[in-house]
Backbone as a ProteinNet text record, in pm:
[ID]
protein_1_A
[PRIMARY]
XXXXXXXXXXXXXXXXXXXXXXXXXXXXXXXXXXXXXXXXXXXXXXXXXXXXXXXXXXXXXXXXXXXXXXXXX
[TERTIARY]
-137.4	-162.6	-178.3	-105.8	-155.8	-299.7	-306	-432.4	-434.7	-559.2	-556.3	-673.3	-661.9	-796.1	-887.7	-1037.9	-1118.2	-1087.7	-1012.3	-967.4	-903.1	-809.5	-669	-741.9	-890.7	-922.6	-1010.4	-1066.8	-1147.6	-1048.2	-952.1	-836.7	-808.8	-748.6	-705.7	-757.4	-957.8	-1034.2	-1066.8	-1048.2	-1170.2	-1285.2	-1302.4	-1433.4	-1484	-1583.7	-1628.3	-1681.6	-1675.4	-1742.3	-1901.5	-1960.3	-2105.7	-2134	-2005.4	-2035.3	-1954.3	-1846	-1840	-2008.7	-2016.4	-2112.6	-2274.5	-2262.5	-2394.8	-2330.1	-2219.8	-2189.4	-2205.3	-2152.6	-2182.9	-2281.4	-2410.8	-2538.4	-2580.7	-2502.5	-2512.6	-2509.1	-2521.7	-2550.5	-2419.2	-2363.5	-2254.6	-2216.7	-2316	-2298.4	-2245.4	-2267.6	-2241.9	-2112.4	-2118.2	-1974.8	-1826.6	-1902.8	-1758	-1743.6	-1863.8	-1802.6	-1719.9	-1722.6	-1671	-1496.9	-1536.3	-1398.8	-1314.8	-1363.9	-1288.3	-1248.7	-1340.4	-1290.5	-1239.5	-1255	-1199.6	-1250.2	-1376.7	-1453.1	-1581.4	-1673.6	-1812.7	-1813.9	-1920.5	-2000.8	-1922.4	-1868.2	-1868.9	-1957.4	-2117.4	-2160.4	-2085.2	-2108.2	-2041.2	-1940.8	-1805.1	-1688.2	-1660	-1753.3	-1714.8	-1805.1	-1859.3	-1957.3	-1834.5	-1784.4	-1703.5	-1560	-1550.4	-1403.1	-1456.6	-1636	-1636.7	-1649.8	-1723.5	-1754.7	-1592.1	-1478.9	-1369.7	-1245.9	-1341.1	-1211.6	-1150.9	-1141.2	-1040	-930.3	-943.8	-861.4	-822.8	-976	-999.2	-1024.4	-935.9	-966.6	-1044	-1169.5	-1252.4	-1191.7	-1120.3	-1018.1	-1008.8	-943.8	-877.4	-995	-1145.3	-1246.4	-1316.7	-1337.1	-1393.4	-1330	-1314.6	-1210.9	-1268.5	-1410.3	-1479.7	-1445.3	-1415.4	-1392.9	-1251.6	-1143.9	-1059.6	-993.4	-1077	-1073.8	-1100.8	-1217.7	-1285.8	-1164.8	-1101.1	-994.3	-858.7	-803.4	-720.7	-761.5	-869.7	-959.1	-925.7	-991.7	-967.4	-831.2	-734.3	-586.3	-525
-6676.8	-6639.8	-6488.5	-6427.6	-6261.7	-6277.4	-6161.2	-6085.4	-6087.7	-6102.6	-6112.7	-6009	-5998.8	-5942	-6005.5	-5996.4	-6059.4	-6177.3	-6117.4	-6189.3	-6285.9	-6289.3	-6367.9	-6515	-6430.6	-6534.7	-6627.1	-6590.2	-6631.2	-6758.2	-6676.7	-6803.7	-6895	-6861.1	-6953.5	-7051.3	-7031.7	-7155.9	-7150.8	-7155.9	-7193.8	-7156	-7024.7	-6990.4	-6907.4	-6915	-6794.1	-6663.2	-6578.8	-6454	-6519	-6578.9	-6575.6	-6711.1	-6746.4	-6854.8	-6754.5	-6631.5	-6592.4	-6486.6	-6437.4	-6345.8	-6411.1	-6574.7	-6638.5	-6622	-6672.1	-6689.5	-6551.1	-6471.8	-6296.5	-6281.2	-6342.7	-6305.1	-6156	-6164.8	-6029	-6083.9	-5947.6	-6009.3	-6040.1	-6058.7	-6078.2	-5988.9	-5901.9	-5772.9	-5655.8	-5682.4	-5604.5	-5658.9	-5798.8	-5772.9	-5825	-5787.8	-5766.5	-5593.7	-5525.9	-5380.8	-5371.2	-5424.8	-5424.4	-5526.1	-5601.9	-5653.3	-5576.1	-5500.3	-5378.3	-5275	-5230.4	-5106.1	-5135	-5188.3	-5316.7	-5184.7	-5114.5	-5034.5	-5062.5	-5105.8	-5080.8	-5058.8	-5074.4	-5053.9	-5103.5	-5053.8	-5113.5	-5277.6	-5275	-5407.4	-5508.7	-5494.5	-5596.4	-5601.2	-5484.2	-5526.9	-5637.9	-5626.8	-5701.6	-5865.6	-5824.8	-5964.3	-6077.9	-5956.1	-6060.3	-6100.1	-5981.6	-6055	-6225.4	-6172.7	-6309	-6452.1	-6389.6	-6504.9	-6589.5	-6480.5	-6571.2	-6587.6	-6595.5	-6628.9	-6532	-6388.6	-6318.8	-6310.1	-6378.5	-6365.7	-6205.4	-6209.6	-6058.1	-5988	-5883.5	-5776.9	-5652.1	-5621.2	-5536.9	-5349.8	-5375.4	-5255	-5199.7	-5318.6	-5251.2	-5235.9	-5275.6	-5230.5	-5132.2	-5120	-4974.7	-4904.6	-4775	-4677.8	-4646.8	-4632.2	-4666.9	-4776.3	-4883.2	-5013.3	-4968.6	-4906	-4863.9	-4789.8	-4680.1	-4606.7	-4636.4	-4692.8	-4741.8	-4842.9	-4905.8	-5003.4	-4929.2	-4798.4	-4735.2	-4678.5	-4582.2	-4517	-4658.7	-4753.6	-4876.2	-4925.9	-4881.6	-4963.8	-4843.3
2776.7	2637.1	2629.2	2549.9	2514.1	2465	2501.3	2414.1	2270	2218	2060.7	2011.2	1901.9	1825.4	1790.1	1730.7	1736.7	1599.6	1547.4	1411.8	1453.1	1514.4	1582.8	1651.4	1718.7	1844.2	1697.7	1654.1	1558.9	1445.9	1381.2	1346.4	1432.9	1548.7	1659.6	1705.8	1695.7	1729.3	1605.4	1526.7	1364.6	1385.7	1415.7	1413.6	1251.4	1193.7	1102.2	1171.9	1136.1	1145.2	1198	1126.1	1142.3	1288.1	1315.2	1432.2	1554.3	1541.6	1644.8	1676.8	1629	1620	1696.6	1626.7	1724.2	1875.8	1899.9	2060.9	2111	2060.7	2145	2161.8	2020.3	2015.3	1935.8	1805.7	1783.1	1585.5	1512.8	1381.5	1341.5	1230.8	1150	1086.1	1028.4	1021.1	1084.1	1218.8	1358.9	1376.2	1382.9	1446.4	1352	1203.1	1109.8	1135.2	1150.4	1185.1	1297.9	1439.5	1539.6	1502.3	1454.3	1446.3	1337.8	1254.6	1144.7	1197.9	1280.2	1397.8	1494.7	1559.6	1701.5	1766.2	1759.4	1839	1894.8	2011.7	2017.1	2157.7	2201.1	2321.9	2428.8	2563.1	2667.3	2706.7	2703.6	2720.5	2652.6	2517.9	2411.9	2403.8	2442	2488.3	2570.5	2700.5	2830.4	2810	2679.2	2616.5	2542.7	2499	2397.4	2472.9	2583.3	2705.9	2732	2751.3	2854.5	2743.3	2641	2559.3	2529.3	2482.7	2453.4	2573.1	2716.3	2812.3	2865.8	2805.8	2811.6	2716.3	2620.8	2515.4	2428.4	2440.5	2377.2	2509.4	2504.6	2574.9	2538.9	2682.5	2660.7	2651.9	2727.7	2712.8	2571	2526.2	2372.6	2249.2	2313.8	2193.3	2249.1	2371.7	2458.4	2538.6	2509.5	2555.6	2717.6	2746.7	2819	2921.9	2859.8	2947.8	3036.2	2935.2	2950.5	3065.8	3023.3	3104.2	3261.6	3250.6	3396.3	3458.1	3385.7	3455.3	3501.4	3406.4	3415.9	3563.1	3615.1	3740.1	3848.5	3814.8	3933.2	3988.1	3885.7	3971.4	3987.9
[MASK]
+++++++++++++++++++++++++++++++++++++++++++++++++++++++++++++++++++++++++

């Protein structure tokens, strides 16, 4: 499966905004900003890789995450 956005993964399982946001553990508030920017934190990047499988990649919301993977290979 490619990589998706948080929107994509969210259609794909029928999730709402306010039921992905319980599984990350974060508000709904927080993470309609993060899914509008497809920007936040390294932690919560690599929160939300793990919460959806890898679907979402931490890379593409932290430049940070990014980077550090770009340095490793």
């Amino acid at each position: 499966m490619s990589m998706s956005t948080i929107t994509q993964y969210r259609k794909d399982h029928e999730l709402t905004l306010e039921a992905f946001a319980d599984k990350v553990g974060k508000s709904k508030g927080h993470m309609s900003e993060v899914e509008n920017t497809m920007r936040c934190t390294a932690k919560l990047a690599l929160d939300i890789e793990r919460v959806t499988n890898g679907e979402v990649d931490a890379a593409d919301l932290s430049e940070d995450v990014a980077e550090a993977r770009r340095s490793a290979a």
